[in-house]
C-alpha positions in Angstrom: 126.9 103.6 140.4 124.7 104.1 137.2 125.8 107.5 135.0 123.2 110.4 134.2 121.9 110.0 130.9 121.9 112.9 129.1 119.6 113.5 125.7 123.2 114.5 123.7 124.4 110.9 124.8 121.1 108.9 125.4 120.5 108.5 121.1 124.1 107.9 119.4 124.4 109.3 116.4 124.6 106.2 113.8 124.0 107.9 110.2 126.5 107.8 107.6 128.4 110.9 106.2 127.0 110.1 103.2 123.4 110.4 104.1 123.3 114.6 104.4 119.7 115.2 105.5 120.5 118.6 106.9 118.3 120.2 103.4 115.6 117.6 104.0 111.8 118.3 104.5 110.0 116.2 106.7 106.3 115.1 105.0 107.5 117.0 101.3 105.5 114.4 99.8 102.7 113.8 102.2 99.9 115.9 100.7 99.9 114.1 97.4 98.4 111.2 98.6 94.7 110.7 99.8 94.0 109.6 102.8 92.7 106.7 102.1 95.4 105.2 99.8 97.1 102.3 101.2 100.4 101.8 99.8 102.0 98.1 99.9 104.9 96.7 98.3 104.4 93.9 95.8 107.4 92.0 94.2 108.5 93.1 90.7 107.6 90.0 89.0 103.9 90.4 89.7 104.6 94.2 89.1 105.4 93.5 85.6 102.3 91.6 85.3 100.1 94.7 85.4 100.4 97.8 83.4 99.4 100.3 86.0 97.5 100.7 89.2 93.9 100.4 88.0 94.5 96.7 86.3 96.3 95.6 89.6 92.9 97.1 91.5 90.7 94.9 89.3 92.6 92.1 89.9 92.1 92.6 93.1 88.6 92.7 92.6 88.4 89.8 90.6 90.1 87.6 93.0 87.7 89.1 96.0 84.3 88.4 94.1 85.6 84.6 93.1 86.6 83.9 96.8 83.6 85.0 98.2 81.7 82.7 95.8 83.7 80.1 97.0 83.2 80.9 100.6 79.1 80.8 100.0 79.1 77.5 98.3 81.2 75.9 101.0 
């Protein structure tokens, strides 16, 4: 016959001693970013390739306006 799950035994506990969280503050950060920023990881060799957000961004922009010209002459 199936045991009662309780909610003190349903989620084990699985986080390392070493990972205190009890002074933590959920969303500390949040507010600094606008809601419209999209954040993505890109690998650190292309990383290195661009000195700071902006020059990634017009890149980006570069590459965007040369594929659609690509796409209209196809």
């Amino acid at each position: 016959m199936p045991t009662k799950t309780t909610e003190s035994t349903k989620f084990k506990d699985t986080m390392r001693p070493e990972y205190d969280m009890t002074g933590g503050v959920r969303g500390k950060y949040a507010n600094r970013f606008k809601g419209d920023v999209v954040m993505m990881p890109i690998a650190p060799d292309v990383a290195a390739a661009f000195p700071d957000a902006d020059a990634v961004n017009d890149a980006l922009r570069l590459l965007l306006k040369a594929a659609k010209k690509v796409a209209q002459a196809a």
